[in-house]
Backbone as JSON, one array per atom type, in Angstrom:
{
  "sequence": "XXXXXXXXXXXXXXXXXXXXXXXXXXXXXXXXXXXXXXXXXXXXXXXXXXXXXXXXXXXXXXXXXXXXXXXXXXXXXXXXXXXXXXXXXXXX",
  "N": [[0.83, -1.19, 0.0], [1.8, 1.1, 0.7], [4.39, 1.22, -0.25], [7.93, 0.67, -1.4], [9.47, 1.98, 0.66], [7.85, 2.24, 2.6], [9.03, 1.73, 5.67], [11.24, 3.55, 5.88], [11.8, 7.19, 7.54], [10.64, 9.34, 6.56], [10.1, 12.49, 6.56], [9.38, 14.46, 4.31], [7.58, 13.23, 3.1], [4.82, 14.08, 3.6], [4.82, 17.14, 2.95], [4.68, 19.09, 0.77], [5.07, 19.11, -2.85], [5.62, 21.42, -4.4], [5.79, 23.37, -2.56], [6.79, 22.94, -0.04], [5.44, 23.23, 2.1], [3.68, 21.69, 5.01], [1.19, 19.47, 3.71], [-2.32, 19.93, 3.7], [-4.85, 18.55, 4.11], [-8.37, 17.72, 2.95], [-11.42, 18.63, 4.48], [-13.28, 16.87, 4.08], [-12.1, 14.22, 3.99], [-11.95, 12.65, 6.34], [-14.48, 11.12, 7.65], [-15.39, 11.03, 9.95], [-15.25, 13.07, 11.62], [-17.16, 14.36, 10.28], [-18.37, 17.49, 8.1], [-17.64, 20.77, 6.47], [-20.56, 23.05, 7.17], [-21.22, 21.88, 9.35], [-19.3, 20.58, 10.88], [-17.49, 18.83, 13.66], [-17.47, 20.8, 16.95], [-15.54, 19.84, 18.08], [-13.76, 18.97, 16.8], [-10.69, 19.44, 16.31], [-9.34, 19.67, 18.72], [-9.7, 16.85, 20.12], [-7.56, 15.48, 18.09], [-5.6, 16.73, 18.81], [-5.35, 15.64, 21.38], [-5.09, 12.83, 21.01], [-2.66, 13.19, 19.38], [-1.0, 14.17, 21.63], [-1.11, 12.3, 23.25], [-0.31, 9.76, 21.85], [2.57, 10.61, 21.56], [3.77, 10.88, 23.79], [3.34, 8.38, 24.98], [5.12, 6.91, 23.02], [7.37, 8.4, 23.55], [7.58, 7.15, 26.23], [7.64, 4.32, 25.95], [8.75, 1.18, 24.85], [6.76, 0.14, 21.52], [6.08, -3.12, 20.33], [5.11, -5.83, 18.33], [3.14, -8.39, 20.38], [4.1, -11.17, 19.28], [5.69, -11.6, 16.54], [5.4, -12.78, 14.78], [2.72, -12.08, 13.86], [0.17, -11.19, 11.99], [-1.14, -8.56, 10.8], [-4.15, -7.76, 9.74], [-6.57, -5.94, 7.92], [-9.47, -4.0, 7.78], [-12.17, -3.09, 6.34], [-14.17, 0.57, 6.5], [-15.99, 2.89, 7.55], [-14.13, 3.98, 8.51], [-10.52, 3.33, 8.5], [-9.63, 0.15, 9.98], [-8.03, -2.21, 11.88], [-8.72, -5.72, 11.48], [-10.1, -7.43, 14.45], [-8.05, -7.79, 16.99], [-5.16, -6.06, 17.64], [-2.63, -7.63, 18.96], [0.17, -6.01, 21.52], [2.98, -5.36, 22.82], [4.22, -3.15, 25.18], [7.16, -1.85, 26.61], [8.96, -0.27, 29.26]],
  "CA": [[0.0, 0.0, 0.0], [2.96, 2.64, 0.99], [5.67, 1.2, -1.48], [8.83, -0.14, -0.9], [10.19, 2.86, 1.49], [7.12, 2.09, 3.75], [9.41, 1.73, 6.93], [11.75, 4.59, 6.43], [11.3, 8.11, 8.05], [10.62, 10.32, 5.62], [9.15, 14.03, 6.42], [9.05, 14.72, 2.99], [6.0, 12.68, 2.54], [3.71, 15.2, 4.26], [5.3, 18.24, 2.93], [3.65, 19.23, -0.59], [6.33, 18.87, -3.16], [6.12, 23.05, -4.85], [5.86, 24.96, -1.81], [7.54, 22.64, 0.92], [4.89, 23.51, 3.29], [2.64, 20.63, 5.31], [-0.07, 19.32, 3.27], [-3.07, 20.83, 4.55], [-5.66, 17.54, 4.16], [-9.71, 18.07, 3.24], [-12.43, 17.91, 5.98], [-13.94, 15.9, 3.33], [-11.51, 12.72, 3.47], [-12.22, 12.01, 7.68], [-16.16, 11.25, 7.74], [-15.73, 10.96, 11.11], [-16.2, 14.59, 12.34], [-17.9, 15.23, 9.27], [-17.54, 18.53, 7.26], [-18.64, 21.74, 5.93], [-21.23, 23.97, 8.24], [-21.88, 20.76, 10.22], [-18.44, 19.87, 11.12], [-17.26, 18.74, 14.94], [-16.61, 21.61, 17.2], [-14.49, 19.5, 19.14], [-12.64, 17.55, 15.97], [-9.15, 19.79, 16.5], [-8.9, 18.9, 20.29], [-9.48, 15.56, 19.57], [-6.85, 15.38, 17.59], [-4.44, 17.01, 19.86], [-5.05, 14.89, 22.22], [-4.27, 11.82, 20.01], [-1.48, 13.46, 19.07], [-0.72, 14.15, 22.69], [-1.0, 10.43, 23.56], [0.86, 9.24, 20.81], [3.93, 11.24, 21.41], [3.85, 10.64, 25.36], [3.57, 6.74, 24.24], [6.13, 6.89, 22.14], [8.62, 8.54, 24.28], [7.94, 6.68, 27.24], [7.59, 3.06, 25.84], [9.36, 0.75, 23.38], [6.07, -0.63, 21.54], [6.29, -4.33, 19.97], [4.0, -6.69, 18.42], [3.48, -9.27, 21.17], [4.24, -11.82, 18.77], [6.81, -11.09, 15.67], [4.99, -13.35, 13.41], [1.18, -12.24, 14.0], [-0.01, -10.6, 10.82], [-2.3, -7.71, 11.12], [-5.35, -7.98, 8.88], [-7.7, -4.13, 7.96], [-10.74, -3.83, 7.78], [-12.33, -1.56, 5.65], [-15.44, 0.55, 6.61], [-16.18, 4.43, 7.08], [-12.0, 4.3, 8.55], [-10.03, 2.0, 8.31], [-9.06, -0.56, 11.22], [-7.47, -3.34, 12.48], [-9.87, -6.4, 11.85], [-9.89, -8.06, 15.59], [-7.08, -6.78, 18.03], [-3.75, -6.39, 17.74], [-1.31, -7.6, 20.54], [0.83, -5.07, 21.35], [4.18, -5.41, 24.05], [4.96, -2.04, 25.87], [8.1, -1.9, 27.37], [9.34, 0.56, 29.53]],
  "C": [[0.87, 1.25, 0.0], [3.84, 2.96, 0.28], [6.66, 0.89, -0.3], [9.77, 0.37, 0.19], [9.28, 2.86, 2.75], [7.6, 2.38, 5.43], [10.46, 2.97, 7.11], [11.01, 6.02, 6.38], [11.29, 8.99, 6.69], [9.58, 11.78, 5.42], [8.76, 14.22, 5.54], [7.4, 14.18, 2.07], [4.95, 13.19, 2.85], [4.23, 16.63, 4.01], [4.95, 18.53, 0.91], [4.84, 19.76, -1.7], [6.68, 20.47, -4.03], [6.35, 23.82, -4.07], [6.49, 24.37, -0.66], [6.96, 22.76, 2.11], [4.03, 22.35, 3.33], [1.58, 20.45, 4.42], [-1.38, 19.4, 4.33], [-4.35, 19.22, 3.96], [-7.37, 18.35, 3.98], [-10.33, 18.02, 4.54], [-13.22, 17.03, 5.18], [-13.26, 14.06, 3.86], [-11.49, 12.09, 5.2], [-13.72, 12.49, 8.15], [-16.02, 11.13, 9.31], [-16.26, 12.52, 12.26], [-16.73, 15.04, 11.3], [-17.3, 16.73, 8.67], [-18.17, 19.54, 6.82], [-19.17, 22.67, 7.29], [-21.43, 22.89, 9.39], [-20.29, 20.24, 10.79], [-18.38, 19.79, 12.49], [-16.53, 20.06, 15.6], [-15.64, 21.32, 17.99], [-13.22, 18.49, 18.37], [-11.06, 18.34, 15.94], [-8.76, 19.36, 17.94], [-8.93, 18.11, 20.59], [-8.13, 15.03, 19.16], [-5.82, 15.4, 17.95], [-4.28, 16.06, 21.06], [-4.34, 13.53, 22.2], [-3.27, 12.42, 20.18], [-0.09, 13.57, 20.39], [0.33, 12.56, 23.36], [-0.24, 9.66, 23.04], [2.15, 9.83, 21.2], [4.39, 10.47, 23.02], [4.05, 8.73, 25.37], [4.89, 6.49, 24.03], [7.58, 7.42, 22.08], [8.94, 8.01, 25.8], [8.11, 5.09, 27.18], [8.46, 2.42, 24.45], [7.9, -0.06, 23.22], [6.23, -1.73, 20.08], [4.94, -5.17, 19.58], [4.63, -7.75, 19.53], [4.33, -10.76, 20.43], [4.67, -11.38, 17.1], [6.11, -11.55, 14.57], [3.84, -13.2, 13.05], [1.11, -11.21, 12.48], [-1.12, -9.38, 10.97], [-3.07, -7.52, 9.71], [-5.98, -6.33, 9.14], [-8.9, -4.51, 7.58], [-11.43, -2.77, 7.0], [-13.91, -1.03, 5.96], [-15.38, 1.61, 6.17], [-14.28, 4.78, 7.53], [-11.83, 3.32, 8.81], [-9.14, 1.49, 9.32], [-8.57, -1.86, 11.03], [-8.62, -4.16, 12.43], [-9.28, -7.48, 13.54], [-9.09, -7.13, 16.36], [-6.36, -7.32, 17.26], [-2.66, -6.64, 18.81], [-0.5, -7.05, 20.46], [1.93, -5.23, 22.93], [4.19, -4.05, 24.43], [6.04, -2.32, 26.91], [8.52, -0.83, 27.45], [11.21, 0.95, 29.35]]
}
């Protein structure tokens, strides 16, 4: 789905390739807070908070599939998930 660079870091992939500045994303393409006059007034603080969480995660834990060989399967609906769980190791 990502191509063959999938695992390395690459800023560049969120940075819009004439003007070098962040790609700025629709409110169209995340049905989840919806869009337009109707959109969530709480879908940016949301977000932050994710974003929050994730970072705080991700500098306090090493995270691991529990199992090296488990395969993670998607799901496709209105967004797209993980079908079942995924086992996940945190190590401090």
């Amino acid at each position: 789905i990502y191509g063959d660079d999938a695992l390395e870091v690459k800023p560049e992939r969120w940075l819009d390739p004439d003007t070098r500045q962040l790609k700025l994303n629709s409110q169209f393409e995340n049905p989840v807070f919806q869009a337009g006059p109707r959109i969530c007034l709480g879908m940016n603080m949301a977000k932050q908070e994710v974003r929050t969480m994730l970072i705080a995660l991700l500098r306090n834990f090493e995270v691991k599939l529990a199992d090296p060989a488990y395969e993670i399967r998607l799901q496709v609906g209105i967004t797209l998930t993980a079908k079942g769980s995924v086992p996940l190791v945190f190590a401090k």
